[in-house]
DSSP file (Angstrom, degrees, kcal/mol; ACC not computed):
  #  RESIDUE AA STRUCTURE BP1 BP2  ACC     N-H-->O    O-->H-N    N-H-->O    O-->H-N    TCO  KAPPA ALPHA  PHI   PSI    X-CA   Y-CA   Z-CA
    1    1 A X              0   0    0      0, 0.0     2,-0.3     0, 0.0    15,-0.2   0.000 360.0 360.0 360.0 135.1 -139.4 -129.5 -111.7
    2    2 A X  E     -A   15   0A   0     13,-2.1    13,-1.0    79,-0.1     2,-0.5  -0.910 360.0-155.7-139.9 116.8 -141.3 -132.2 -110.8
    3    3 A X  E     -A   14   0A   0     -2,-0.3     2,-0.6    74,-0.2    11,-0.2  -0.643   8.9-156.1-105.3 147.9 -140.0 -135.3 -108.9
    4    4 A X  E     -A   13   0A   0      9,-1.8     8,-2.3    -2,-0.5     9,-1.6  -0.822  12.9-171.3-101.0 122.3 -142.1 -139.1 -109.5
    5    5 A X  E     -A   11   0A   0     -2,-0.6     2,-0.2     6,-0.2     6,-0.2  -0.859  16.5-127.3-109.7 137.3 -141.5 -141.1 -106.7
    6    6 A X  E >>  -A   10   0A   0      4,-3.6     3,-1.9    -2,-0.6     4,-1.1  -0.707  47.0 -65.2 -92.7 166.1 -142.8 -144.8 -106.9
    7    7 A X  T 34 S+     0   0    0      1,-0.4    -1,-0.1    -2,-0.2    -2,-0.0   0.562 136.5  45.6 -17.6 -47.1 -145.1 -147.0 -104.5
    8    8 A X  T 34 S-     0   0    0      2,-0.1    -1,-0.4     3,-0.0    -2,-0.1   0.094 114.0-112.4-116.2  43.7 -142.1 -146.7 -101.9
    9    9 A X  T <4  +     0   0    0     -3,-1.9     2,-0.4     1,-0.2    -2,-0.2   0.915  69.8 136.5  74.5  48.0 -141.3 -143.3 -102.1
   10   10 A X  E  <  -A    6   0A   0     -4,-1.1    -4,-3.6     0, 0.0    -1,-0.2  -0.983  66.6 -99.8-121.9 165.6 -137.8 -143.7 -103.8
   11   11 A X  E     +A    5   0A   0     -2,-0.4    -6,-0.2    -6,-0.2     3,-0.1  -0.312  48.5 165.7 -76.7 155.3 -137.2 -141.1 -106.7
   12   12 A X  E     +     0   0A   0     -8,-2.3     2,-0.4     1,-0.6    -7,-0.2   0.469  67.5   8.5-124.9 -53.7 -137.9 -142.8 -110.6
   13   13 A X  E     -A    4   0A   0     -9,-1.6    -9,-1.8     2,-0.0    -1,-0.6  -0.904  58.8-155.6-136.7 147.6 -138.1 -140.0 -112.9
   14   14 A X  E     -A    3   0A   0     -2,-0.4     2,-0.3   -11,-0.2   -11,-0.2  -0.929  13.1-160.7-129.2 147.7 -137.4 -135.8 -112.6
   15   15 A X  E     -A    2   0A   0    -13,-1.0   -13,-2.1    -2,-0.4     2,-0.4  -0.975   6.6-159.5-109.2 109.5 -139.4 -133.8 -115.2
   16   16 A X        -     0   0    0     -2,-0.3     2,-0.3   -15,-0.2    -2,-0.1  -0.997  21.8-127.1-119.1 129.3 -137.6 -130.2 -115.5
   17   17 A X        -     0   0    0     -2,-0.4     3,-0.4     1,-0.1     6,-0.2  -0.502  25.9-172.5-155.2  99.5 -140.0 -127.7 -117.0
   18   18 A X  S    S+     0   0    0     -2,-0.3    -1,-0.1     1,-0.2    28,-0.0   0.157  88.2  61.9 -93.6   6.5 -137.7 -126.3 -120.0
   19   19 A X  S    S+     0   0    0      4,-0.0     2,-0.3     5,-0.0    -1,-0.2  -0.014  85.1 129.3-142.3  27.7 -140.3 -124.0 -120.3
   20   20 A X    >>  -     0   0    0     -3,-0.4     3,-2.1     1,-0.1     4,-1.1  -0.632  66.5-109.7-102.7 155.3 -140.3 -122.1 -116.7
   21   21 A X  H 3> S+     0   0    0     -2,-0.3     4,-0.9     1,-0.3    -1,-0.1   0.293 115.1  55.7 -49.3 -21.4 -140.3 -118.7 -115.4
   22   22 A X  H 3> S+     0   0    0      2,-0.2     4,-1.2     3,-0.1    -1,-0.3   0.784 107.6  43.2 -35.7 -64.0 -137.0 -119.1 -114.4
   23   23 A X  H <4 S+     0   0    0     -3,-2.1     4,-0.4     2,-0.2    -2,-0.2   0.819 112.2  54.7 -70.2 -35.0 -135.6 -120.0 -117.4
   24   24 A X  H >X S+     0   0    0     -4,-1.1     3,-3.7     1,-0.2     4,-0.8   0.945 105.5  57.3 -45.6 -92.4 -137.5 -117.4 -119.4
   25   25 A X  H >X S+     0   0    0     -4,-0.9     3,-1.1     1,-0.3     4,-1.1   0.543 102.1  44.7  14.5 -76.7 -136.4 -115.1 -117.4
   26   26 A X  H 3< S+     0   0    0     -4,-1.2    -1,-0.3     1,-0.3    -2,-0.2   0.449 112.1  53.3 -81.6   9.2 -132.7 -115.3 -117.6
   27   27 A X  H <4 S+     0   0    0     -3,-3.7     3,-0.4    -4,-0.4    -1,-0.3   0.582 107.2  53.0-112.3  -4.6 -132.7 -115.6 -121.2
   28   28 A X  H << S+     0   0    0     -3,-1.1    -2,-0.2    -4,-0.8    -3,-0.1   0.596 111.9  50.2 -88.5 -14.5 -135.0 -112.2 -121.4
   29   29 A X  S  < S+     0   0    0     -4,-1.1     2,-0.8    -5,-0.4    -1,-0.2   0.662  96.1  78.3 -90.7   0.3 -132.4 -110.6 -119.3
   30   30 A X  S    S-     0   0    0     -3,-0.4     3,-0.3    -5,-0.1     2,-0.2  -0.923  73.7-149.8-130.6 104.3 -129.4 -111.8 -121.5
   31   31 A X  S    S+     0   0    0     -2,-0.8     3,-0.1     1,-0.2    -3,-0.1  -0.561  72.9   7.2 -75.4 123.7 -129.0 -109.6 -124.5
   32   32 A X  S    S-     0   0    0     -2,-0.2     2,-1.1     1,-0.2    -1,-0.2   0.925  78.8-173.7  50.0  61.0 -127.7 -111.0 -127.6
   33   33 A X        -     0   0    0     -3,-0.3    -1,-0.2    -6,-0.1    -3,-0.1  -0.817  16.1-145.4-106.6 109.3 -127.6 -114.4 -126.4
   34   34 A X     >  -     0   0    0     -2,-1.1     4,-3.0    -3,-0.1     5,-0.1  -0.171  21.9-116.6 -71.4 174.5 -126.0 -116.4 -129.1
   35   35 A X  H  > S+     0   0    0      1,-0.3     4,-1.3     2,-0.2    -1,-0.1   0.598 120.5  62.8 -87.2  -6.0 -127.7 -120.2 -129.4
   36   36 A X  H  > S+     0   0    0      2,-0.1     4,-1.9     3,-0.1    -1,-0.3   0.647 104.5  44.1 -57.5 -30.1 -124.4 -121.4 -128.4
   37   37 A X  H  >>S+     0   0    0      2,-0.2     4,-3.2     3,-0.2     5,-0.8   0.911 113.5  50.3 -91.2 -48.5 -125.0 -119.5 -125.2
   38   38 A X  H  X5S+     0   0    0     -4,-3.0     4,-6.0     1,-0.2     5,-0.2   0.969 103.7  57.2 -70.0 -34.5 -128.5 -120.6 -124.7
   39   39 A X  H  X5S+     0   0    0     -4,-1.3     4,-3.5     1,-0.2    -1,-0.2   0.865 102.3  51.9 -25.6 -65.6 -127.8 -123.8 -125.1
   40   40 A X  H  <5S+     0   0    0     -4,-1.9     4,-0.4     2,-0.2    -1,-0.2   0.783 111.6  52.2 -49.5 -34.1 -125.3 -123.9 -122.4
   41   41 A X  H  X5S+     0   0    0     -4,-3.2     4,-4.1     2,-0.2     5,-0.3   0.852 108.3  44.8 -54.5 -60.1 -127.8 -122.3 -120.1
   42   42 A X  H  X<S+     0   0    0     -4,-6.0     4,-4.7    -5,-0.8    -2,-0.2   0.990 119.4  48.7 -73.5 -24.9 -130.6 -124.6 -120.6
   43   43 A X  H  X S+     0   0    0     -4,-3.5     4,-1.0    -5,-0.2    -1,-0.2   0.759 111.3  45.8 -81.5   2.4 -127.9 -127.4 -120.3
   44   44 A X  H  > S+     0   0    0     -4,-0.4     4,-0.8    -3,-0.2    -1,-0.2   0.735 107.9  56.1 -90.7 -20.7 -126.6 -126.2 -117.6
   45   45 A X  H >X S+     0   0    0     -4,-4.1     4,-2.7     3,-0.2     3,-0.9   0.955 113.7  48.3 -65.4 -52.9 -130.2 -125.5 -115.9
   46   46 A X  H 3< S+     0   0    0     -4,-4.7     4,-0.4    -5,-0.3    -2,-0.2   0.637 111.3  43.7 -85.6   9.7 -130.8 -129.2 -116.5
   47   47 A X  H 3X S+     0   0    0     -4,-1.0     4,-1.7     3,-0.2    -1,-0.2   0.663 116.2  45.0 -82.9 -17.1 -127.9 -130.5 -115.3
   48   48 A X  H <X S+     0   0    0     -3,-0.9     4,-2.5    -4,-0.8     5,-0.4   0.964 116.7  48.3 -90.9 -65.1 -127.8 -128.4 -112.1
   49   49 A X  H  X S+     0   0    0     -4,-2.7     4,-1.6     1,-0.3     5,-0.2   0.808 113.9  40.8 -56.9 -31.8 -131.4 -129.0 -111.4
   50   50 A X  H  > S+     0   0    0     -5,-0.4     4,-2.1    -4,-0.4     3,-0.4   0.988 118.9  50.7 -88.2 -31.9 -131.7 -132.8 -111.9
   51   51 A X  H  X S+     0   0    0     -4,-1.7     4,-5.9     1,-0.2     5,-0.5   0.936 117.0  40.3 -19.4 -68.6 -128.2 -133.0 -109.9
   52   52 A X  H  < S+     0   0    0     -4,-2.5    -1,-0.2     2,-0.2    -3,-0.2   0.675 106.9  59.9 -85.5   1.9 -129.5 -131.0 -107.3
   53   53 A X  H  X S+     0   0    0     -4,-1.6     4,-2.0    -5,-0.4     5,-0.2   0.824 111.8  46.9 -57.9 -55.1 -133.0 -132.6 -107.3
   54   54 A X  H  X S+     0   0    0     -4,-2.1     4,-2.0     1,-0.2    -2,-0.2   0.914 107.3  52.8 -63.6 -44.7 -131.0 -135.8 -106.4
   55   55 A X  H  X S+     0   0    0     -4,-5.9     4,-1.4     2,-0.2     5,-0.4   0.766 107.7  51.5 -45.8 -37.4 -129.1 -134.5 -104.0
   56   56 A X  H  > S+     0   0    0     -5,-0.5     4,-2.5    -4,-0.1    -2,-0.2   0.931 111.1  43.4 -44.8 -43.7 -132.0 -133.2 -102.3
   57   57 A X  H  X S+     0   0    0     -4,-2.0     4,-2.7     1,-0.2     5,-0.3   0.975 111.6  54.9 -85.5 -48.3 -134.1 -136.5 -102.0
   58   58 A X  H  X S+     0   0    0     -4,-2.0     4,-1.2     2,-0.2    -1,-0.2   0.811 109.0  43.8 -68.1 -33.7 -131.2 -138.6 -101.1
   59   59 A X  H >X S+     0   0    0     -4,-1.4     3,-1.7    -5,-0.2     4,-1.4   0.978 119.2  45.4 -33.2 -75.1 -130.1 -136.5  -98.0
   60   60 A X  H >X>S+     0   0    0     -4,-2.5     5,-2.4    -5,-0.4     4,-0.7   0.836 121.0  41.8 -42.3 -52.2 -134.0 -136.1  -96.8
   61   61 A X  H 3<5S+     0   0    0     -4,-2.7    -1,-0.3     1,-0.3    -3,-0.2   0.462 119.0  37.5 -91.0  -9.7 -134.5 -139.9  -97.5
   62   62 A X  H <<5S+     0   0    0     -3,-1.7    -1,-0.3    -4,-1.2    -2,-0.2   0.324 118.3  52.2-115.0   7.7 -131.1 -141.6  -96.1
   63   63 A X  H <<5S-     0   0    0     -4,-1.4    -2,-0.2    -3,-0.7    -3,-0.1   0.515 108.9-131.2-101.0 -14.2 -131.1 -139.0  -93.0
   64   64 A X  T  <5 -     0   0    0     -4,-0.7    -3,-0.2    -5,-0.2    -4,-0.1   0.823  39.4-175.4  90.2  27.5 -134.5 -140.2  -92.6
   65   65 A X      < -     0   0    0     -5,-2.4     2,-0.4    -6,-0.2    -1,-0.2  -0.093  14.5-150.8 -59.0 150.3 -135.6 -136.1  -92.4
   66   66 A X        -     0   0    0      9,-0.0     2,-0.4    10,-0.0    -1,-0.1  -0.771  18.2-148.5-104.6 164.5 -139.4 -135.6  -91.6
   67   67 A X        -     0   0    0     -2,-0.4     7,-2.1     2,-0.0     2,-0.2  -0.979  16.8-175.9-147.5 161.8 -140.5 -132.3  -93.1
   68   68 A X  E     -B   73   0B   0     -2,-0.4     2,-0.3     5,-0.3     5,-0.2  -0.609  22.4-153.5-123.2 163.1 -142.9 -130.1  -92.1
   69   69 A X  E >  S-B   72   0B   0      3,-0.8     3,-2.3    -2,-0.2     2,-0.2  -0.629  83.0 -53.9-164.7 120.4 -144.8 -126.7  -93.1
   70   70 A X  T 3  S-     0   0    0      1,-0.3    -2,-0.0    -2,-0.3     3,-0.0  -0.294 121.4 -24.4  39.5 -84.4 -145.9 -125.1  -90.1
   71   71 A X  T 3  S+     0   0    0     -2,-0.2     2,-0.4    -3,-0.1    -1,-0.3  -0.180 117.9  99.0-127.7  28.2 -148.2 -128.3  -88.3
   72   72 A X  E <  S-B   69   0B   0     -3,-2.3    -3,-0.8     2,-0.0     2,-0.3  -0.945  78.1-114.7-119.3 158.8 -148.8 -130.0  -91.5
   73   73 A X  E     -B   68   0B   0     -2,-0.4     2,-0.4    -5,-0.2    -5,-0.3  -0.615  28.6-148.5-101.1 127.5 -146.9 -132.9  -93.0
   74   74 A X        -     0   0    0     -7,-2.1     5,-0.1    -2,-0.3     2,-0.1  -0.951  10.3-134.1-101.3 121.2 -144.6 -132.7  -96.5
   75   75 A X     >  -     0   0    0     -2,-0.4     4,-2.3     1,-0.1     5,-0.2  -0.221  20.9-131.6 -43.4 134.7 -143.8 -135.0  -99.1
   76   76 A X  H  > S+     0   0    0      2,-0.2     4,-1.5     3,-0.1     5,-0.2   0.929 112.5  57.3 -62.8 -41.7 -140.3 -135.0  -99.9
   77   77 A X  H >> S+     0   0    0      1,-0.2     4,-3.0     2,-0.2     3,-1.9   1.000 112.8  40.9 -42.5 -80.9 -142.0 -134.7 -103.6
   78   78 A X  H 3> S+     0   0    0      1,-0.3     4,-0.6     2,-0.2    -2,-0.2   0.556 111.3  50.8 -43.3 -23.0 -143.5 -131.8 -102.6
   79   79 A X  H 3X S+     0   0    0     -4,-2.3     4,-1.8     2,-0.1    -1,-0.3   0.680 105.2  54.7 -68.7 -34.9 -141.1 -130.4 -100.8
   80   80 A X  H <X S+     0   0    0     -3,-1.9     4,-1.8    -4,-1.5     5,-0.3   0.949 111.4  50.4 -83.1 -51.8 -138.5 -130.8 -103.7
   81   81 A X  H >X S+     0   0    0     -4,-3.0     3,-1.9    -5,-0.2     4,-1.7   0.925 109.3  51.7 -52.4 -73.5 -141.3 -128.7 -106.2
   82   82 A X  H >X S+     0   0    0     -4,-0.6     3,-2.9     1,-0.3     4,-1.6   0.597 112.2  50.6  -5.5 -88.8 -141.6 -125.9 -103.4
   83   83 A X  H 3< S+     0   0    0     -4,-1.8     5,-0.4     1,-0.3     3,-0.4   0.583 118.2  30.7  19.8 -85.3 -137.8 -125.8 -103.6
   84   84 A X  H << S+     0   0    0     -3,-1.9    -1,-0.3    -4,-1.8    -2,-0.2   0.377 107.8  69.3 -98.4  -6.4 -137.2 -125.4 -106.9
   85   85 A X  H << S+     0   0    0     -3,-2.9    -1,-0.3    -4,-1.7    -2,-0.2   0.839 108.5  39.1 -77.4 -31.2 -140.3 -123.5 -107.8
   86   86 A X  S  X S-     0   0    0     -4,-1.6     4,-0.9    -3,-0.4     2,-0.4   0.353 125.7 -36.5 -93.7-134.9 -139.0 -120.5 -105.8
   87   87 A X  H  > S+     0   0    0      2,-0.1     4,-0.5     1,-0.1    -3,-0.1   0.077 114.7  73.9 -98.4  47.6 -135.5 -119.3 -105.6
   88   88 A X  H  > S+     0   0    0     -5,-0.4     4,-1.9    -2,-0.4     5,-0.3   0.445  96.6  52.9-114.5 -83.3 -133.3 -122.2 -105.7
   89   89 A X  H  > S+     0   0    0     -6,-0.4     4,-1.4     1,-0.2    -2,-0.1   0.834 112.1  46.2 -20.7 -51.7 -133.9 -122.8 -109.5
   90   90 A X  H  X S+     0   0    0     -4,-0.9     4,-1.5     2,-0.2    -1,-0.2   0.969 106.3  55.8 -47.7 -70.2 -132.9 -119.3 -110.1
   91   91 A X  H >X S+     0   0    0     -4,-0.5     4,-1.8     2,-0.2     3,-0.5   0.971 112.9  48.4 -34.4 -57.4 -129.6 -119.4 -107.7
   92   92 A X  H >< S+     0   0    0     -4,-1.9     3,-2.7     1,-0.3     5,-0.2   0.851 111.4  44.9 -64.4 -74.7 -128.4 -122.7 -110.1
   93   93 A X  H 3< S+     0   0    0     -4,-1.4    -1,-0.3     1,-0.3    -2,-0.2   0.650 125.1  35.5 -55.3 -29.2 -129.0 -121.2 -113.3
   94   94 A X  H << S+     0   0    0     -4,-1.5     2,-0.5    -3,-0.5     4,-0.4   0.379  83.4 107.3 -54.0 -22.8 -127.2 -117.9 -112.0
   95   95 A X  S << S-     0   0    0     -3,-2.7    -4,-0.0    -4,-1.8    -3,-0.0  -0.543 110.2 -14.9 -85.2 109.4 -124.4 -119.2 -109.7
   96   96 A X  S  > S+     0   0    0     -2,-0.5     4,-1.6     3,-0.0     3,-0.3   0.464 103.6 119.2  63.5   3.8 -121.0 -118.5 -111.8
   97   97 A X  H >>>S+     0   0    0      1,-0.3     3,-2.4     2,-0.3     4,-1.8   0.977  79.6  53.2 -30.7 -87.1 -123.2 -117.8 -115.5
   98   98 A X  H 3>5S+     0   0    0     -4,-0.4     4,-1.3     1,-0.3    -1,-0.3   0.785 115.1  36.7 -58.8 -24.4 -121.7 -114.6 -115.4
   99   99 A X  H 3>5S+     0   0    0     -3,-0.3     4,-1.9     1,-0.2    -1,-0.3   0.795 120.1  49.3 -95.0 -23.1 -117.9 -116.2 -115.1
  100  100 A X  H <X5S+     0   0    0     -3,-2.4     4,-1.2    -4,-1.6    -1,-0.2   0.840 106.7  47.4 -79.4 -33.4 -118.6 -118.8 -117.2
  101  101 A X  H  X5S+     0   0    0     -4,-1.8     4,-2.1     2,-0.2    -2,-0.2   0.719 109.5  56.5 -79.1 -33.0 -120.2 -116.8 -120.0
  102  102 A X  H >X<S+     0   0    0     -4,-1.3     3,-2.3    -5,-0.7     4,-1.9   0.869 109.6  54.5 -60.4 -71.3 -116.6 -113.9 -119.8
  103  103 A X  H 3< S+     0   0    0     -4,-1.9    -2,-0.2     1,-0.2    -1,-0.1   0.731 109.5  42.1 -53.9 -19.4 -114.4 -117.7 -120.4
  104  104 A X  H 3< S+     0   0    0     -4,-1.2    -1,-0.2     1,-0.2    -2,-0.1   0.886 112.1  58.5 -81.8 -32.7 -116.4 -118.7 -123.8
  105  105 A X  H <<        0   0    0     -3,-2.3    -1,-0.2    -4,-2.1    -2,-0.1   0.994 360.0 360.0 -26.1 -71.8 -116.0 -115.1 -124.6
  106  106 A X     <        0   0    0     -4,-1.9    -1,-0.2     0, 0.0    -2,-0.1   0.435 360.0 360.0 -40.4 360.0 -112.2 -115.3 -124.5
């Protein structure tokens, strides 16, 4: 995920990486995964990610958060990649998958 902030730092564009370790991932782990199913996955990655991308920046930026990384100073851009590069991205695409994927069964 990558968020583009403009000249005054409010968010413009998110770019989500359809093509990340994340998502690989949970589709190498999900066996017989019809294209109906991945489909729902990758839209459900990009809905949860640019959702919670927005949610992020608009907290940090209307609560007027500083951010930090031990004495050095973070972009809220930079902050948001961090984020989502690690195990936040993972948690969305995982968070109810398994409950969701039993009801299309049914």
């Amino acid at each position: 995920m990558h968020p583009l902030l403009n000249g005054e730092g409010n968010l413009e564009k998110i770019f989500i990486n359809m093509d990340s370790r994340v998502l690989r991932n949970h589709f190498s782990k999900q066996i017989g995964l019809s294209v109906e199913n991945k489909e729902l996955a990758e839209k459900k990655y990009i809905s949860s990610v640019y959702f919670h991308t927005i949610f992020l920046f608009s907290i940090t930026k209307n609560r007027k958060y500083e951010l930090k990384q031990g004495d050095r100073s973070v972009d809220v851009g930079d902050y948001l990649k961090d984020v989502f590069s690690s195990y936040y991205a993972d948690f969305l695409l995982n968070f109810g998958t398994e409950q969701l994927m039993v009801s299309l069964a049914e």
